[in-house]
Structures are given as structure tokens and as C-alpha cells.
C-alpha positions, -999 to 999 in steps of 0.1 A, spaced: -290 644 -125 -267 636 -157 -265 642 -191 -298 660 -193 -281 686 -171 -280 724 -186 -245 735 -178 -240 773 -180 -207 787 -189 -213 824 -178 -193 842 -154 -204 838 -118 -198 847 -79 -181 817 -67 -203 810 -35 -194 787 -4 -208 776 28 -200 786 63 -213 807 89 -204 840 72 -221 828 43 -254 844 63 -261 863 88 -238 849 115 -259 856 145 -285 832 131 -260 799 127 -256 775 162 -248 745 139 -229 750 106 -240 722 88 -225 740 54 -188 732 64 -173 699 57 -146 700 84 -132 674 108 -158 668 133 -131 664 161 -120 702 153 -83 713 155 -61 680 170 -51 695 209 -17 697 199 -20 725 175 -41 743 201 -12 737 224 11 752 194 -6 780 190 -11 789 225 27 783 234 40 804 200 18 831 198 35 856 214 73 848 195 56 843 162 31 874 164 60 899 162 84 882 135 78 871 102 71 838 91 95 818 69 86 824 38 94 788 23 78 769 52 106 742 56 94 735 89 63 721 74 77 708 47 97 684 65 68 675 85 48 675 52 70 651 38 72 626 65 40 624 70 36 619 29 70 601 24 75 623 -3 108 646 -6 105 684 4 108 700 -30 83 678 -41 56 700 -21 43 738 -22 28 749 6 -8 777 1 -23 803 21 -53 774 21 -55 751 -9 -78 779 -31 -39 799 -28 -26 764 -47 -56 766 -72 -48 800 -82 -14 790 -89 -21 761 -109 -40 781 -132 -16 815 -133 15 791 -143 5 794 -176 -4 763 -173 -41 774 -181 -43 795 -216 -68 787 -240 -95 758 -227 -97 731 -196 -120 699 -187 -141 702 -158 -164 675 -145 -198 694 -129 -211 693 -104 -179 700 -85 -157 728 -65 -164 762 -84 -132 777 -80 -117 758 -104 -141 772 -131 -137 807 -114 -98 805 -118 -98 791 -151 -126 817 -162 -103 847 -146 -75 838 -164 -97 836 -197 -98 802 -201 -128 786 -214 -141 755 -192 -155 727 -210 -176 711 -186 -182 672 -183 -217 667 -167 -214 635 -141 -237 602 -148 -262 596 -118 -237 616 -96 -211 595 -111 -175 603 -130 -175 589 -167 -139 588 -177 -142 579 -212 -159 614 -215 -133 632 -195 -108 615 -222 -127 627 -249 -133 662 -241 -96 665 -229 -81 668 -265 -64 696 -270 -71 714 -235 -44 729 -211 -58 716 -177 -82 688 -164 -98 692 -128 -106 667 -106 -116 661 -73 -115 625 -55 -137 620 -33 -161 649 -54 -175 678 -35 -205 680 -29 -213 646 -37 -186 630 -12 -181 602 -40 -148 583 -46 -141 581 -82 -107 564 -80 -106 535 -108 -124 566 -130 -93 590 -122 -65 565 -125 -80 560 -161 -80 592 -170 -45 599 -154 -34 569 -183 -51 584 -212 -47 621 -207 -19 631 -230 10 643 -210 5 680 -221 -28 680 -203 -16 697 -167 -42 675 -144 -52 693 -110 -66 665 -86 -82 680 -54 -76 655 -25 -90 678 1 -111 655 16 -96 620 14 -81 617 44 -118 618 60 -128 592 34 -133 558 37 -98 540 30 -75 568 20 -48 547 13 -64 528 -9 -77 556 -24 -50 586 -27 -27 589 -62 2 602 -40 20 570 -41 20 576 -79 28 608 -85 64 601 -96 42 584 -127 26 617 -139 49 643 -150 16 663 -157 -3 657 -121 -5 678 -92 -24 665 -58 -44 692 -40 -41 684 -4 -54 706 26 -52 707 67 -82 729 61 -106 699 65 -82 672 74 -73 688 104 -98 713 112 -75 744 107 -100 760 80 -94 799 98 -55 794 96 -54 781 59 -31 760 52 -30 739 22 -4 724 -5 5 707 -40 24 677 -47 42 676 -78 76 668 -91 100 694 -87 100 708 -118 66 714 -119 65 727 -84 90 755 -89 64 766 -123 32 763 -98 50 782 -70 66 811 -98 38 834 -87 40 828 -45 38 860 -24 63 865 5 50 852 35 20 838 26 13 813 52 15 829 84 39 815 115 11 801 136 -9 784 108 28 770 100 36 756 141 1 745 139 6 723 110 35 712 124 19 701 154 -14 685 138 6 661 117 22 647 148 -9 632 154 -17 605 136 -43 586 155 -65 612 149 -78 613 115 -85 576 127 -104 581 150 -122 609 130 -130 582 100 -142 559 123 -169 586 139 -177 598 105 -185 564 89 -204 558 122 -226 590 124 -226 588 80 -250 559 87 -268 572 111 -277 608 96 -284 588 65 -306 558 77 -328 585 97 -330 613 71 -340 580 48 -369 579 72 -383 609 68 -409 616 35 -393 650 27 -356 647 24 -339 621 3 -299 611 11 -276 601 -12 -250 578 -10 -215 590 3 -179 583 10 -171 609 28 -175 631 56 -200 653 40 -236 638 18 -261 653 -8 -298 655 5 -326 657 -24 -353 677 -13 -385 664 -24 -395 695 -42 -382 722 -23 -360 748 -37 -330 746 -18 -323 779 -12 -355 788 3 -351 755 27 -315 764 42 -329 801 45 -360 791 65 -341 761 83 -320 788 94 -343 814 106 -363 787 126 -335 762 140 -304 781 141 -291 752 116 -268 759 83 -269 736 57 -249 738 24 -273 752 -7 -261 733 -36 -280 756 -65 -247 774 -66 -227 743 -80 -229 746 -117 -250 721 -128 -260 707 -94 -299 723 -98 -326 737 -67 -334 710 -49 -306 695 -31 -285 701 -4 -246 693 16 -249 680 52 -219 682 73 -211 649 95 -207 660 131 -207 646 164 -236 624 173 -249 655 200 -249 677 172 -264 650 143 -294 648 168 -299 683 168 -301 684 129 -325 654 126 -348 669 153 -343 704 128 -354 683 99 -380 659 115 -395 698 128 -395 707 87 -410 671 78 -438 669 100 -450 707 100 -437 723 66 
């Protein structure tokens, strides 16, 4: 993995994980999805439960300034500074449609392909940055950044689960302020030190930036969508222009509401993924096939020891019932390697047996 990578800039499906990413019926552990391990906080469920019948016959309000109030105490960041998505792919779309994307943008690869697919929709053309060892290079983000519309970035990376922090505040500096900068946080608040980590205290610095956040993962909502932008107000009303009425639904919204109420739970779900992280990885390490990669995150890269990855998670799944991510379809990511999930410990015992089975007899 790095420079030597052959990046291709042709026109592709965007694919993703999850169990309808196969046949269904096959998948008892979806290994492919990166998603809270503690599922949906019990006070959404309770939300839901309690609402459904009010909120399944009237229509949602369309600005979502119930969630935007909780949004923005649980961010201490004023309500107009945040546009709430139909999930954070909704937020993407806008990004790119407020002509903020025209003629070229910067992407680092491997990373999330809708932001090539958007960009390539819109006509764009991506220039893509290939990553070091697995690893941001800001200097060539810089570089390559001259002249384009948009820069994407995501912190920590997916699929790699890599924090890139000191890399993206450098590029945040040098990035003329014409340069619109997307920077996907989806996954940081399952990261190790988020705080520490996150660029929404600095927002207010980067007229150009907006933060990609998402309760998709955070909170384990991923079927009720719900994502949103921070930016400052200016640029929020531009990425919202193109909004749909009603386009996160009243549940998802009440159930939002509800999840951000609880606050001890994303601790509690970094402490079990940093916790079963180590496991997964120091027992995978073990075996002679399969080699981890180091993560931040709630989610790791597996190098298959020459397997083709999309063979392996098709054959996994037809003899264990176990999904894993197929990373070939990240531009630039190559066959052999694959995503892992972090679950709980039950389920991460399941999966080693599923691989140990693959190591021993394949």
C-alpha cells in the first residue's frame, strides 16, 4: 500500500457493506457494518415506541429544530450553525450540489467512495491523493489542492480506522480559503479520544470547513438515517439550498432527540471497543492467514495473506453465516484485504472461531 498504488478515475457503482449487500438469508453476524456495538441507546427505543403512533400520521418538521437544539447542546455550537441529512450521504450530496463542486476536487484514497461518486455525478474530476503505508501525507494534499473546488477528508479514515488529526489540522492551515473542505467525522465519537481529536471546537476558524457528523454509527440509528453538517451560517444556508421537504422523518428526529440524552453511552461504547479492538487484533495476529492492521477506531483492516478478498467474504459467508467488509471496492485499496466490525465479546468469539475454521482448513 502507497504511492505505488494504481488509482482509477473511471466511473463506478459506489458499493457498501451490510446485510443487504448479499443475500440476506445467509448473514447471522454482519461483520461489514461499523456501527455501535451497544446498538440504539434504550432511550431512543423508548422514543420510538412511545411516538410512533402521533408521528406516523403527521408530518415531520421540516427544519428539525427539535434536534437541532439537542444537536447543539450536545455540540455547544449555535443551531444555525448545523444542517441536519436524511443520513450523512443526504449532507455529502449537498456539499457537492452547492456549487461548491464544479470543475476538480482532492481526495485522499483509500477512503469513503461517495465522495468520488458525488463529485464524479456532478462532473467534477477527482484528483486522488494515494495514502503512505495507510497513512495521510498532508504536504501532498497541499499540493494537489491548487486550484480545486473541494478537498475530502475523513478523520478517523474509513476503512483504515486511522486518526489523521495533526495531518488534517495542517491541511486546514494551508488550504487556500476558496478550497470548500468536507471533513467526515462519522466515526470519531467511537474513536479513541474524540475530544482530542474532533475540529468542531475550531470550526469558527475555517470559513471554508464543514464537519460530517452522523448518529448513523455513533448511535446505532443507521435504518433511521440521521446525519448533519457543521458549518458557519453562511455556509450552511448554501449547503442546505438544495434540502427536500421533510427529509428526515419524525421518528428518526424523537429518536435523535432521545439518543443524545445519553451521554454515558458512547463511553461506555469506547471503552468496549478499545477492549474487544485488542482482543480481535491480538488473536487474528495469531493466526498464519489473516494479517491486522493497526486501528483507532471501532472498525480495522485485515490483509489476507494472498487471498482475494472478494472470494474470502463470499465463501466466509456461505460456510459461517459471517459478513465481513470486501475492501476491493475502495479505490485504490486492492484484493486482498478486508474491514472487521468491533462487536461484543459473544459475537468477536464467533468471528475468530469463523476465521481460525478458514486458517486451519482452507
Amino acid at each position: 500500500m502507497g504511492d505505488e498504488v494504481v488509482i482509477s478515475k473511471r466511473m463506478r457503482a459506489c458499493s457498501h457493506g451490510g446485510t443487504y449487500s448479499v443475500n440476506p438469508r445467509l448473514v447471522r453476524l454482519d461483520y461489514s457494518s461499523s456501527i455501535n456495538p451497544l446498538g440504539a441507546p434504550r432511550k431512543a427505543i423508548t422514543a420510538i415506541k412511545t411516538n410512533t403512533s402521533s408521528l406516523a400520521q403527521n408530518y415531520p418538521d421540516p427544519e428539525c429544530r427539535g434536534l437541532k437544539k439537542s444537536l447543539s447542546r450536545y455540540l455547544g455550537i449555535d443551531p444555525e450553525w448545523i444542517s441536519v441529512g436524511n443520513g450523512a450521504i443526504e449532507v455529502i450530496y449537498w456539499f457537492v450540489q452547492a456549487a461548491f463542486v464544479k470543475g476538480r476536487v482532492v481526495i485522499p484514497a483509500p477512503t469513503f467512495c461517495e465522495y468520488e461518486l458525488a463529485s464524479e455525478k456532478a462532473g467534477a474530476e477527482v484528483t486522488f491523493v494515494p495514502l503512505h503505508d495507510l497513512e495521510l501525507e498532508a504536504d501532498q494534499v497541499i499540493e494537489k489542492a491548487r486550484g480545486a473546488d473541494a478537498v475530502f477528508l475523513c478523520n478517523p479514515n474509513n476503512p483504515t480506522g486511522i486518526l489523521a488529526t495533526k495531518q488534517i489540522m495542517k491541511i486546514l492551515e494551508n488550504v487556500d480559503s476558496s478550497t470548500r473542505i468536507l471533513l467526515d467525522e462519522c466515526f470519531i465519537e467511537l474513536a479513541d479520544n474524540p475530544n482530542a481529536n474532533t475540529m468542531i471546537e475550531q470550526i469558527s476558524e475555517f470559513d471554508n470547513l464543514v464537519i460530517l457528523r452522523s448518529l448513523t454509527k455513533s448511535f446505532g440509528l443507521a435504518g433511521l438515517r440521521v446525519g448533519y453538517g457543521v458549518c458557519n451560517p453562511a455556509l450552511a444556508k448554501k449547503l442546505s439550498a438544495n434540502k427536500i421537504p421533510w427529509n428526515v422523518n419524525g421518528l428518526a428526529q424523537v429518536a435523535g432527540v432521545a439518543a443524545l440524552l445519553e451521554r454515558r453511552y458512547l463511553s461506555k461504547a469506547r471503552t468496549l471497543v478499545k477492549k474487544e479492538r485488542k482482543f480481535l487484533h491480538d488473536n487474528i495476529d495469531k493466526l498464519k492467514s489473516f494479517r491486522p492492521l493497526r486501528s483507532d477506531s471501532n472498525y480495522f483492516l485485515v490483509h489476507l495473506q494472498g487471498r482475494n478478498s472478494t472470494q474470502f467474504r463470499d465463501r466466509l459467508l456461505k460456510k459461517t453465516g459471517v459478513l465481513v467488509r470486501d475492501c476491493s471496492t475502495f479505490t485504490g485499496m486492492g484484493t486482498q484485504y478486508i474491514r472487521l466490525a468491533v462487536k461484543m465479546h459473544r459475537e468477536n468469539m464467533l468471528l475468530l472461531k469463523a476465521l481460525e475454521a478458514f486458517d486451519h482448513n482452507d
